[in-house]
N, C-alpha and C positions, 0 to 999 in steps of 0.2 A: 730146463725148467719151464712149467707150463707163464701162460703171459700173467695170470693173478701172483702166481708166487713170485717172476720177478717183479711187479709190481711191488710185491709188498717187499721186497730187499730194498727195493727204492723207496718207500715210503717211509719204513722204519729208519734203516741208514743204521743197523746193528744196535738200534736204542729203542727202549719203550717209551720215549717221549711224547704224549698223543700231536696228532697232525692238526696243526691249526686252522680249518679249513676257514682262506677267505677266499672272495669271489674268484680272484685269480688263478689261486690254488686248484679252486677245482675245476676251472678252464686247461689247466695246464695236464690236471691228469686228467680229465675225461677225454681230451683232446688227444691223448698220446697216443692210446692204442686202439683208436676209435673205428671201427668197422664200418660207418658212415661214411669219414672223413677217406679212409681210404679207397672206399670206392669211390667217393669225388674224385682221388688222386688217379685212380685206375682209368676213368672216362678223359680227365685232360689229358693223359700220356696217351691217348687212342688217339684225338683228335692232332694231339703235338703231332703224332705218327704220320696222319696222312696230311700234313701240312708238309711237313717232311718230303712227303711223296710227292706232293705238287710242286714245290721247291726244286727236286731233282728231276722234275719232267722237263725244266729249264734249260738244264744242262745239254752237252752232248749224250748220243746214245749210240753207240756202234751196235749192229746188226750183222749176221749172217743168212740169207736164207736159200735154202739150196733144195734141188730138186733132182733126187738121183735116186731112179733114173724116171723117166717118165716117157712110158711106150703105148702108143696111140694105132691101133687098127681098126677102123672102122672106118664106114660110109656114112656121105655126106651130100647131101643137094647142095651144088655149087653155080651160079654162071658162067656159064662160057661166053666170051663178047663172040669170039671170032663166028659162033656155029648159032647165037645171040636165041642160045635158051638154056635153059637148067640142063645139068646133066649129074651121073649119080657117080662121083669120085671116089676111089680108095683109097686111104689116105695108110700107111704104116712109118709111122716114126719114132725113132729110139733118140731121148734127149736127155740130156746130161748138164745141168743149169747148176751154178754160183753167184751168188750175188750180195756185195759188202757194201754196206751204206753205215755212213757217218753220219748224223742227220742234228742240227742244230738250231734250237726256234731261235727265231731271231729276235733278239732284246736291243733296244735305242734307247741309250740313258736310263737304263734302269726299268724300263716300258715294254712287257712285251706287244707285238706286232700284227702277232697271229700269223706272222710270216715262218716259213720254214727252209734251211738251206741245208743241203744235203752234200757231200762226197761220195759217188759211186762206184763200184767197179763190178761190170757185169763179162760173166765168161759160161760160155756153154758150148757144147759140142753135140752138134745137131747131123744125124743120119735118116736117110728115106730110104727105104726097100721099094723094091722094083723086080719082085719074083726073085733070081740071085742075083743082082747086080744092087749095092750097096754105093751110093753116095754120102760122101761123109765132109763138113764144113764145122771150120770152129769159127768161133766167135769173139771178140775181146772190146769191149769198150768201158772208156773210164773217162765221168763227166760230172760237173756243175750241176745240180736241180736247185730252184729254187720256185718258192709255190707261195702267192701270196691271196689270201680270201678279201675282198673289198665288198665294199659297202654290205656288213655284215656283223652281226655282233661279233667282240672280240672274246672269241673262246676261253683263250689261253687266260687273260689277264681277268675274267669273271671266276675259272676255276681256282685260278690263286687264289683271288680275292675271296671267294665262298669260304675255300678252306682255313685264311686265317680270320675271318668273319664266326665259323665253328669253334677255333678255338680260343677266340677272345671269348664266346659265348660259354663253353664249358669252365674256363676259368670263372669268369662270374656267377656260372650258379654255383662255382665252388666256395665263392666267397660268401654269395647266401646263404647257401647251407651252412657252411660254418659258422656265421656270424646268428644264424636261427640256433644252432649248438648249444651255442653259447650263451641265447638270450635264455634259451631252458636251462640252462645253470645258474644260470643269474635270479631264475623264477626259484627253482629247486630252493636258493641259499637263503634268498627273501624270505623263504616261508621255514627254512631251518631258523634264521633269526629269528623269525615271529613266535615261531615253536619254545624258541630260548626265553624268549622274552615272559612268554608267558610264565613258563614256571619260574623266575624270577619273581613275576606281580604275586602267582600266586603263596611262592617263600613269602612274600612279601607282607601278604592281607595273614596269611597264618601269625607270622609275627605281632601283627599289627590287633588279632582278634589274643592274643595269647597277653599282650600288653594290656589291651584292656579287659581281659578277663580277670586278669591281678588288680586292676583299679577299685574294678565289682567286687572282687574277695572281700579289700579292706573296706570298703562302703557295707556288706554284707554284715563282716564281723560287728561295726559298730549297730548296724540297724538290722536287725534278721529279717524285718519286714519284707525286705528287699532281695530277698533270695531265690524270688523268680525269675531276678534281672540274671543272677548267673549262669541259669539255667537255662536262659534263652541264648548265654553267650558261648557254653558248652556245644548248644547243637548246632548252633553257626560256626565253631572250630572246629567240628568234627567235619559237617559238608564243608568247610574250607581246605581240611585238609585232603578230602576226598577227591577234592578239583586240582589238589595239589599233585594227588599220585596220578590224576588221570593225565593231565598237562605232562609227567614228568615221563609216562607211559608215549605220550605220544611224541615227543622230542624222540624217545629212544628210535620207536619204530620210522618216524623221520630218518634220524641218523642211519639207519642198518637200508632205507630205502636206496641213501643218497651213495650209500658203499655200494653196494648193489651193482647202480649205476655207472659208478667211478670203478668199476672193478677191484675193488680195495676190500682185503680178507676182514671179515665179519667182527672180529679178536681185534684190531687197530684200534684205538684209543684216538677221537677227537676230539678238539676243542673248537666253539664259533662264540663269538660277542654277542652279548644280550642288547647292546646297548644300540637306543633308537636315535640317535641324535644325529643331525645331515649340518653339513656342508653348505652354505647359501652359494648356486650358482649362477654368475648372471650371463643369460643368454641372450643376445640379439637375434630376434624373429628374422631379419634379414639375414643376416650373417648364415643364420640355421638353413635358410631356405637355399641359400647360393652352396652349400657346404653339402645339402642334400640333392642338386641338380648335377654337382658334378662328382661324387664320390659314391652317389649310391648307384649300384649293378642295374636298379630297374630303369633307370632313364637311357642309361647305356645302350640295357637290352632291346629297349622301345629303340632306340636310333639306329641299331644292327637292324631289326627288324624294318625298318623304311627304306635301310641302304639292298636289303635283301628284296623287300621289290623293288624296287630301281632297277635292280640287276635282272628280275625276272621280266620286268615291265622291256626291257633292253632286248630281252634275247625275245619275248612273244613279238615285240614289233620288227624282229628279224627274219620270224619263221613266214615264210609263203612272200616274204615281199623278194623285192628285186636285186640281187645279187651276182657278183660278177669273182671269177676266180683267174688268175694272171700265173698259168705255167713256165717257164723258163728251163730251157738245159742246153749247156755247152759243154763237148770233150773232145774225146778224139777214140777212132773205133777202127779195126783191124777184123780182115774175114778172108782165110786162107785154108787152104785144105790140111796146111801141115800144122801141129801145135805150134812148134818152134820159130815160127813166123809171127807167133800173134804180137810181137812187141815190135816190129819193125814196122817201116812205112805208116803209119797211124796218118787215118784222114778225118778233118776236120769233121764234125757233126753237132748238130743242133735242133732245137725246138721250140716252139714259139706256140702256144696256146693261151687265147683267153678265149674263156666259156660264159654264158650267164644265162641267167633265168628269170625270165619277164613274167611275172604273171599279168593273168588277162582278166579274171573273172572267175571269183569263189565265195559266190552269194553271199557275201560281208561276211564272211568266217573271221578272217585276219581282224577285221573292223572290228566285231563282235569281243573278241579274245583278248585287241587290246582295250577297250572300253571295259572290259570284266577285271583285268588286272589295273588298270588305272583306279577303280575303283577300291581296292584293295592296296592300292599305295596311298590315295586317300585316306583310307581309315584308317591307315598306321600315324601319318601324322594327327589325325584326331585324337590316336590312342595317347600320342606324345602332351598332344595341348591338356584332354584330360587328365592324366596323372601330376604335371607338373602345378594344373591349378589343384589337383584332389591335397599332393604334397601341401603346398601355400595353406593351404584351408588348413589341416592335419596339425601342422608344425605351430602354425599361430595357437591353436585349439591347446596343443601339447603344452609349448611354451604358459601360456595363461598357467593350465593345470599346475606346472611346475611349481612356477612361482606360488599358485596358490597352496598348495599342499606342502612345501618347504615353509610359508611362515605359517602356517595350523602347526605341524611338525611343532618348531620351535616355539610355538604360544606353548602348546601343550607339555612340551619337555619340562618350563619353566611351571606351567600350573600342577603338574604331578609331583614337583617336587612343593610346592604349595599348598597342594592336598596332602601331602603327607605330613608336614610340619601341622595344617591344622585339627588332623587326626592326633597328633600327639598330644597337641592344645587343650583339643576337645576331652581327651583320656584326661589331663592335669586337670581341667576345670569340673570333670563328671566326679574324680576323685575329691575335689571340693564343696560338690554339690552344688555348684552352679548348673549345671544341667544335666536334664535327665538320661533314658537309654534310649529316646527316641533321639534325642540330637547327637550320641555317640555312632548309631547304627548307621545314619545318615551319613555323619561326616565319614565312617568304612566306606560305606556307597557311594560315596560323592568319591572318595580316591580310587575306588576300582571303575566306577565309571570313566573318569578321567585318561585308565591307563588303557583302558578299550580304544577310546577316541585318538590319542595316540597313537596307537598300534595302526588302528584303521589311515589315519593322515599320514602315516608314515610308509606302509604300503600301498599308498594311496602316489604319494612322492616318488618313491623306487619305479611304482609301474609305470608313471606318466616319464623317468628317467632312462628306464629299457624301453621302451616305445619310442622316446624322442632318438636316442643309441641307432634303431633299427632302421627308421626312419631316414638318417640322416648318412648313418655310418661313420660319427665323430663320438668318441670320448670326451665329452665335455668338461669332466671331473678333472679327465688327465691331461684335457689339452691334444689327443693328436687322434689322426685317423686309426676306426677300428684295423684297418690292416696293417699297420704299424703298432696300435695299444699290442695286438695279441699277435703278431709277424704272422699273419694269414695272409699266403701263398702257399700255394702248390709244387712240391719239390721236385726241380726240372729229372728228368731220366737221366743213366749214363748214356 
């Protein structure tokens, strides 16, 4: 089955019931088979990957490397002490090389070292020509290495650290992107409600012009006078009803956008709430701001980012300065003409190397590079202080909006139903001849106004509510963090 059709097996559920879409609803299917979402998924299982790999650089690694055969005839300038000048050597040699190494970096409680310790075992079988006379020695030693880097950045425990630094980073822009997903479905739904809403008001003023059109009737029949008044109220029922098909035109073309998107077959049957009416929520500005410094991805990513120069600042201030490297190797080594001897007699062997590197003078390059990168770990924590104050700013700003657009919301809820009762009033009292068609038209317009201002204070509400959502990364409504409202995470690999 292609991914729409089983979509809509799932959607239907073998019933034509229409699908009730609310916000979650259509988080849940657009989210399902989301081409977005799964390449989010696709980058964090890349980065999981080479964390992975850094992980197992940790380990042991057994090696073989072998050289067979490797035959050497040529000439060479060499010194001679005893005749104490160069002379020009023939060198022909047939060699026969193995060599097995165990090689293990070395970790201290959990820390690695940058040190490395190795188990060797090297065997070769080394011949020289000499016109036809053939000399022929084997070789066998098996030894201890150990190689420690000092005073130098530590390689090994930056390259970890990078790698899981990447993939905390691909997880959080997963959770951005999703949670941006999501805030456009939240946008998408707001304006299907507002779409609903509308041909509701507009059912609504049809009724309302249809009602007092029958008031005119009977005012008419007694007075004929007055028979321009119906006449006025016919061509305001007709463009009423005209705003009625258009509003009801554009719900639909809404709904077939939002299948569209949702991959949901054109033919599904839905249903959304017309109804404007919110929830009063109270939010502490504090509360909001501590909830957005440690839950939302961009503070995070700003602190990966600081610890990322740290780490770069670390290694510029390692390159060209003064470092020192501590070679080590103890075994035991055998050198006998016949193979079958190399395991007997073994004579002690060993080696003792420290190296290092002084520099002297490189016209402040070093100086220059790390003052260039110092600079750049400064502006990362400038980036940190400005966003957490840009947040504070934002969230207070947000917060105010809430609250103010949640009580317009609810004034207006209450006064619409107020315009409407005194549309009705005004119909019974025009029917009595207490007032005329200018105080009937009015009291329509005063209710359709009303239900605009509404509309507006109430996606006026939603957006200062997806915003503070985005901002913060908390469901306010629900009570818990976005990656718990909607279980956004990334589904680990087998």
């Amino acid at each position: 089955a292609t991914p729409v059709a089983a979509r809509a097996q799932v959607i239907t559920s073998g019933s034509d019931a229409p699908v009730d879409l609310t916000l979650d609803r259509m988080v849940e299917i657009g989210l399902r088979d989301s081409y977005r979402v799964r390449h989010l998924q696709l980058e964090v299982e890349r980065t999981r990957s080479l964390l992975s790999a850094e992980r197992a650089g940790m380990k042991s690694r057994v090696s073989l490397n072998v050289s067979a055969p490797q035959f050497q005839k040529i000439s060479d300038n060499k010194w001679n002490s005893t005749l104490q000048r160069n002379e020009l050597v023939r060198e022909d040699t047939r060699r026969f090389q193995a060599e097995m190494s165990v090689r293990q970096p070395v970790i201290l409680f959990g820390y690695p070292t940058n040190g490395v310790l190795s188990l060797n075992n090297r065997v070769y079988r080394y011949t020289q020509v000499d016109g036809e006379e053939k000399n022929t020695t084997f070789y066998n030693r098996y030894f201890i290495a150990y190689n420690q880097p000092l005073f130098q950045p530590n390689g090994m425990k930056n390259d970890l650290e990078a790698a899981e630094l990447n993939l905390e980073k691909a997880e959080l822009r997963y959770a951005s992107d999703v949670v941006a997903a999501i805030d456009d479905y939240a946008t998408d739904y707001v304006d299907l409600v507002s779409d609903a809403f509308r041909v509701e008001r507009a059912s609504e003023f049809s009724r309302d012009l249809v009602m007092a059109i029958d008031a005119v009737r009977e005012v008419v029949e007694a007075n004929p006078t007055r028979a321009g008044d119906l006449d006025l109220l016919r061509v305001e029922l007709a463009n009423a009803r005209e705003a009625e098909s258009q509003s009801a035109n554009n719900l639909r073309n809404r709904e077939q956008t939002i299948k569209q998107r949702l991959q949901m077959p054109a033919a599904t049957p839905v249903t959304v709430k017309s109804s404007l009416e919110v929830a009063p929520i109270a939010i502490d500005p504090a509360e909001a701001i501590r909830l957005a410094s440690s839950l939302t991805p961009r503070i995070r990513q700003l602190t990966i980012a600081t610890r990322e120069n740290e780490i770069r600042l670390d290694e510029t201030r390692g390159a060209g300065a003064f470092r020192m490297n501590l070679g080590l190797t103890y075994g035991r080594e055998v050198q006998d003409l016949r193979f079958q001897n190399l395991w007997s007699e073994p004579r002690n062997s060993y080696t003792v190397e420290v190296t290092a590197t002084i520099p002297i003078w490189d016209w402040g390059q070093r100086r220059h590079r790390i003052q260039a990168q110092q600079f750049s770990l400064d502006r990362a924590h400038l980036s940190q202080e400005q966003a957490l104050s840009e947040i504070e700013t934002e969230i207070r700003n947000l917060v105010n909006s809430l609250n103010d657009y949640s009580r317009r919301t609810q004034t207006m809820v209450d006064t619409l139903r107020l315009a409407h009762e005194l549309t009705e009033t005004t119909v019974s009292r025009y029917r009595a001849g207490e007032v005329g068609l200018s105080d009937l038209m009015q009291a329509l317009s005063r209710e359709s106004t009303t239900a605009n201002n509404l509309l507006n204070a109430y996606r006026g509400y939603q957006q200062a509510l997806r915003r503070l959502k985005e901002v913060t990364f908390f469901d306010f409504e629900a009570g818990l963090p976005l990656v718990e409202r909607f279980n956004i995470a990334p589904v680990k690999g087998q």
